[in-house]
C-alpha positions as CSV (number, residue, x, y, z in Angstrom):
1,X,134.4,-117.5,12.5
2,X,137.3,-117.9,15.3
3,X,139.0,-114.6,16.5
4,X,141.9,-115.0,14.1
5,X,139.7,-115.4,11.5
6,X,138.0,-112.3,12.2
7,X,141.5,-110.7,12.8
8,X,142.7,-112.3,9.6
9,X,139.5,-110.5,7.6
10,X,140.0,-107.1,9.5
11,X,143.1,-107.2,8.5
12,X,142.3,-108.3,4.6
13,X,139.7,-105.3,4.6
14,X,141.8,-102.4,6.0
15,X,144.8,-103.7,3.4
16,X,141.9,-103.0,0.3
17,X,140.5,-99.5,1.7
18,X,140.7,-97.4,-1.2
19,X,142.9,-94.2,-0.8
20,X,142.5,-92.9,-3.7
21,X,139.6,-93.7,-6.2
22,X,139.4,-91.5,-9.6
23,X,136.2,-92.1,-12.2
24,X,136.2,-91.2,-15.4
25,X,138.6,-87.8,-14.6
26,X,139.4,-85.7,-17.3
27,X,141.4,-82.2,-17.1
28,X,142.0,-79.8,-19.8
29,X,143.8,-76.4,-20.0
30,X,142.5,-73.9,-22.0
31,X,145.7,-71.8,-23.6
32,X,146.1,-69.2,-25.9
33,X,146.3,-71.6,-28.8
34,X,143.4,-73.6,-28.1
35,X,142.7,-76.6,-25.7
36,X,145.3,-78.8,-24.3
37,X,143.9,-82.5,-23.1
38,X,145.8,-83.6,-20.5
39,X,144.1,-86.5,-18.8
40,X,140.8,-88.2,-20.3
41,X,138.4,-90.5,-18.8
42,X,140.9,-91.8,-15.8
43,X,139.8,-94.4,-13.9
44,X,141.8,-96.0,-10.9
45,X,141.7,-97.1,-7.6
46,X,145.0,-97.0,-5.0
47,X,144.1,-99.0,-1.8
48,X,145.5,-98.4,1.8
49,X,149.7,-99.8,2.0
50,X,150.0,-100.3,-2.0
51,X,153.2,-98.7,-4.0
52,X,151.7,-97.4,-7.2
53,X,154.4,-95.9,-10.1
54,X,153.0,-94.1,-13.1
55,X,155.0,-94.5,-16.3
56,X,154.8,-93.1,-19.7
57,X,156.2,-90.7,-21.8
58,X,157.0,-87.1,-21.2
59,X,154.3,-85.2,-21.5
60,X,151.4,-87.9,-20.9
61,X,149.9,-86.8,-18.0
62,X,151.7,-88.3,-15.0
63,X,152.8,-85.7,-12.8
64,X,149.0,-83.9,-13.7
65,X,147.3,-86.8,-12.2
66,X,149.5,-86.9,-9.4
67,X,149.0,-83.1,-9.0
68,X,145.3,-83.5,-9.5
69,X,145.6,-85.6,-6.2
70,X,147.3,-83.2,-4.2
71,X,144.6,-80.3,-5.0
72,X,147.3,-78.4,-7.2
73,X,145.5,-79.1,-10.7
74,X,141.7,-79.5,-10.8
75,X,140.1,-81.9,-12.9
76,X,137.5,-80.6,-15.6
77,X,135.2,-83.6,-15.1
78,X,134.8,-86.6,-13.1
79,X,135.3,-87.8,-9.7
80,X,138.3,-87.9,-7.6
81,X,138.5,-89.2,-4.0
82,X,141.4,-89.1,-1.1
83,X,140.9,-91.1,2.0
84,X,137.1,-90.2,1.0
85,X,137.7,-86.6,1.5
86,X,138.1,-84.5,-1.9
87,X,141.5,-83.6,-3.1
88,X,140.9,-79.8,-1.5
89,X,139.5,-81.5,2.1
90,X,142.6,-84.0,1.6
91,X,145.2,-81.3,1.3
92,X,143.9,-78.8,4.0
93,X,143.6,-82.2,6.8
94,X,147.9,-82.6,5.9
95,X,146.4,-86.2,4.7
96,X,149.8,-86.3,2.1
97,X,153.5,-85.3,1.9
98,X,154.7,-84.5,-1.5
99,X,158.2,-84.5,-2.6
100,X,158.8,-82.9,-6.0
101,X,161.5,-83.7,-8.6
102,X,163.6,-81.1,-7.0
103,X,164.6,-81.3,-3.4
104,X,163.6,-77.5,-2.9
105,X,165.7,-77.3,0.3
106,X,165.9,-73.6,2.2
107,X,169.6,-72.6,1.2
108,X,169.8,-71.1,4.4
109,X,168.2,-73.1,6.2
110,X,170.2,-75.9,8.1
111,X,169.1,-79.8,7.4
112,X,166.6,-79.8,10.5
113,X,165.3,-76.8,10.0
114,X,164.2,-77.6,6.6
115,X,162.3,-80.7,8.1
116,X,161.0,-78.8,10.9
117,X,159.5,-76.3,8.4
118,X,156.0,-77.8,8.3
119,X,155.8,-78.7,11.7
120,X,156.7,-74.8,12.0
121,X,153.8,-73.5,9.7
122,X,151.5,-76.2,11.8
123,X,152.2,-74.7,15.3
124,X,153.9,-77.1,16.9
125,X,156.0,-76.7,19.7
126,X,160.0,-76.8,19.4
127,X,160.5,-79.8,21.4
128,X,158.1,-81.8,19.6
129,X,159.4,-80.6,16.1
130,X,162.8,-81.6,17.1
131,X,162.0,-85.0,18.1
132,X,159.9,-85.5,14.7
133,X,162.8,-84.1,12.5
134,X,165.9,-85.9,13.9
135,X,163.4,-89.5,14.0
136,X,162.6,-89.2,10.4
137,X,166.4,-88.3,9.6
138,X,166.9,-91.4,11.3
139,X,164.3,-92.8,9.4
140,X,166.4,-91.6,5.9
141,X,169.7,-92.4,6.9
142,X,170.6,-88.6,7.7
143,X,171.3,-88.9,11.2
144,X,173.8,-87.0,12.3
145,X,173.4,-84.3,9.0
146,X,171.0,-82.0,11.0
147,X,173.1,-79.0,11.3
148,X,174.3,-79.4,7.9
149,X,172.9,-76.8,5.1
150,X,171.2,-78.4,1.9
151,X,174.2,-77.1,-0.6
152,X,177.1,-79.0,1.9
153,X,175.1,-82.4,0.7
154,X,175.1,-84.7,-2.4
155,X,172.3,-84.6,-4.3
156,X,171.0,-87.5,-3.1
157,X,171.5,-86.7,0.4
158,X,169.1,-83.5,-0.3
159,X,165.8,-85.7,-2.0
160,X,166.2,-87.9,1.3
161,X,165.9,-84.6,3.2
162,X,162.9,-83.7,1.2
163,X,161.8,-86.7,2.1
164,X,162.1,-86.8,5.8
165,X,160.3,-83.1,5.6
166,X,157.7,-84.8,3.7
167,X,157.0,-87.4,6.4
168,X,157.7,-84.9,9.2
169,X,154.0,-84.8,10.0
170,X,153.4,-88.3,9.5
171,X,150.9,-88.1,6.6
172,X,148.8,-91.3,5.7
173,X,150.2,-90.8,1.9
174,X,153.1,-89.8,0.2
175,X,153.5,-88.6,-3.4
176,X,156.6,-88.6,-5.1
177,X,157.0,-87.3,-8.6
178,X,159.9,-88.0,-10.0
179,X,162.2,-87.6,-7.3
180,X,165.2,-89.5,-8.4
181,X,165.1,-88.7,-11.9
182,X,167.8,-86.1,-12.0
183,X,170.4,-88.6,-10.0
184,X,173.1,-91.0,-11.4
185,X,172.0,-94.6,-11.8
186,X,174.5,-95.9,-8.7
187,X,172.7,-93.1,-6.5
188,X,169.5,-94.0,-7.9
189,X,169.9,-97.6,-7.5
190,X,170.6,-97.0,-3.3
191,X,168.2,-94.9,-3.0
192,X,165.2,-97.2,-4.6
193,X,166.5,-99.6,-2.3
194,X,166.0,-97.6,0.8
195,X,163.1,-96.4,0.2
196,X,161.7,-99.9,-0.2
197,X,162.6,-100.3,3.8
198,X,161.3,-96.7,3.7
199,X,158.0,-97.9,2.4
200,X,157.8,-101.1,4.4
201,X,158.9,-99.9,7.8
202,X,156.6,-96.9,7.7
203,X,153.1,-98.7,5.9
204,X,152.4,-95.6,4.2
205,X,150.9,-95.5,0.3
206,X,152.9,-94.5,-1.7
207,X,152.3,-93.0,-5.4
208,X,155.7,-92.6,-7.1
209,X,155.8,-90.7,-11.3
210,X,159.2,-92.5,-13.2
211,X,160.2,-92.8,-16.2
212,X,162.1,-95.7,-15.6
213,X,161.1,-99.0,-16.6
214,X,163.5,-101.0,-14.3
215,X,162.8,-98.5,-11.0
216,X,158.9,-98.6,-11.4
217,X,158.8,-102.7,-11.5
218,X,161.6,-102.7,-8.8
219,X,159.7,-100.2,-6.3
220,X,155.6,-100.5,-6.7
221,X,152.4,-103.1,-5.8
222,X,151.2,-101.6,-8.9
223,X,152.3,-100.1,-12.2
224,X,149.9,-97.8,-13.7
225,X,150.7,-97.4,-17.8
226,X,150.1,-94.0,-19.2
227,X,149.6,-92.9,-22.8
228,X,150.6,-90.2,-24.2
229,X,148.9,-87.3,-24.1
230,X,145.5,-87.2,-23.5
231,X,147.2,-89.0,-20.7
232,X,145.0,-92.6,-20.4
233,X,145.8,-95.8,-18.4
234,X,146.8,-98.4,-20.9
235,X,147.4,-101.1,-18.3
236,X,146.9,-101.8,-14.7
237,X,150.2,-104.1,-13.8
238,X,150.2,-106.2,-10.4
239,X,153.7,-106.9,-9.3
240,X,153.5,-109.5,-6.4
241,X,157.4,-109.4,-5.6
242,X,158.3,-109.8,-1.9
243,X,158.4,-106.8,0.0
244,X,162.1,-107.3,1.1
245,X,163.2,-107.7,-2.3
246,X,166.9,-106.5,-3.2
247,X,168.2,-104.8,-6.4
248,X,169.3,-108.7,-7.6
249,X,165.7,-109.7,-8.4
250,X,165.8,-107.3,-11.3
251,X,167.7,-110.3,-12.8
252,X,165.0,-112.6,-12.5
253,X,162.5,-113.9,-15.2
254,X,159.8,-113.3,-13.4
255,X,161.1,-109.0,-13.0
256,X,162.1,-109.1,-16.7
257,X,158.4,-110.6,-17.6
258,X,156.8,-107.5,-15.7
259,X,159.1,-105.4,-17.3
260,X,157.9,-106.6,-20.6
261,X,155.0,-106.3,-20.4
262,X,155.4,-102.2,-19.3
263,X,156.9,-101.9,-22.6
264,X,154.2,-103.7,-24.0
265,X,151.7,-101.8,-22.7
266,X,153.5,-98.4,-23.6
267,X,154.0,-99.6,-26.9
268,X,150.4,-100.4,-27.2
269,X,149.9,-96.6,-26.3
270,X,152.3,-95.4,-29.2
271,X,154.6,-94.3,-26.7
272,X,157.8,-95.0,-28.8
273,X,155.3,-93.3,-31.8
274,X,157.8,-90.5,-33.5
């Protein structure tokens, strides 16, 4: 084996490290009315640079799993891994950003302060949190907004912020639950498409909750099918797209035949079940 061959395998191996790998997880909440069965018997595997979407119906699951992974929900049984550490080690080494469904920007608080909030919490000096914030601004197309305040931007403009706090401290994974969901289809349309380049300039995994059909087979590597609840995987969907891919491919047979196959697979799960 030649050096590029060896280069060519290194490079193979790190691309199918395992980020996250979950066996046979299962979570339920115990409530006043009895036990609720949110995820059961969830197996999956997210390797190192892969966009994974999970879709399915309200209520299936999605955003627990996802929380699950961030250390915010604990599973009742099974295993669940994150860069090898457990979700708990994961969380306290700043191994993830998350960015919820709402921006949850500081009022207050101007643009770069908001991104410079972590960086704050972690100790880091001014100069250093400055440069971070105004190159991931950069990064979201909000250069030039820094001395803005959250409620002087669209709503848009505020989930990109969320975002550039998310990656302030350069995390090797980002989870992303919902975050477009509450935005008009032209907003949401741009905003898939920049954080494609997002995705594909940075290298970071990505894990990304929609309910949207076109947006999950526009944005991921990987679609993950949910059930309703218990929340199960129905289907495991590669999507081999190329990585500078532009909103006109949803047009294509081969996006539609993906697409069909989501509903498929959701159908299978008695997702469109009354």
């Amino acid at each position: 084996m030649d050096a590029q061959q060896r280069n060519d395998k290194a490079q193979a191996d790190a691309a199918a490290r395992p980020v996250i790998e979950a066996r046979d997880l299962s979570l339920t909440f115990e409530t006043g009315d009895g036990p609720v069965y949110a995820l059961s018997h969830v197996d999956l595997s997210v390797n190192e640079g892969e966009f994974v979407s999970f879709i399915g119906p309200s209520g299936c699951g999605k955003t627990t799993l996802l929380r699950v992974i961030a250390d915010l929900e604990h599973a009742t049984s099974g295993t669940i891994t994150v860069n090898g550490l457990t979700p708990e080690q994961a969380r306290l080494a700043r191994q993830y950003g998350y960015v919820f469904q709402a921006p949850a920007l500081y009022p207050w608080r101007t643009v770069i302060k908001n991104v410079m909030l972590p960086l704050e919490i972690m100790g880091m000096g001014r100069a250093e949190r400055e440069e971070r914030a105004r190159r991931n601004l950069d990064l979201v197309n909000l250069a030039g907004f820094d001395k803005k305040f959250p409620w002087q931007l669209s709503g848009g403009m505020q989930q990109r912020a969320s975002i550039a706090r998310a990656l302030s401290f350069d995390p090797k994974l980002l989870l992303m639950d919902e975050p477009f969901g509450a935005l008009d289809e032209i907003v949401r349309d741009k905003l898939n498409e920049q954080l494609l380049r997002l995705w594909d300039d940075t290298g970071k995994t990505v894990v990304f909750v929609t309910h949207s059909i076109p947006e999950a087979v526009f944005l991921s590597t990987k679609i993950v099918v949910m059930s309703p609840r218990p929340g199960r995987i129905i289907d495991i969907i590669p999507c081999d797209f190329p990585r500078d891919r532009t909103l006109d491919i949803r047009e294509t047979p081969e996006f539609l035949a993906v697409a069909h196959r989501v509903r498929e697979g959701l159908r299978a799960g008695h997702s469109y079940d009354d």
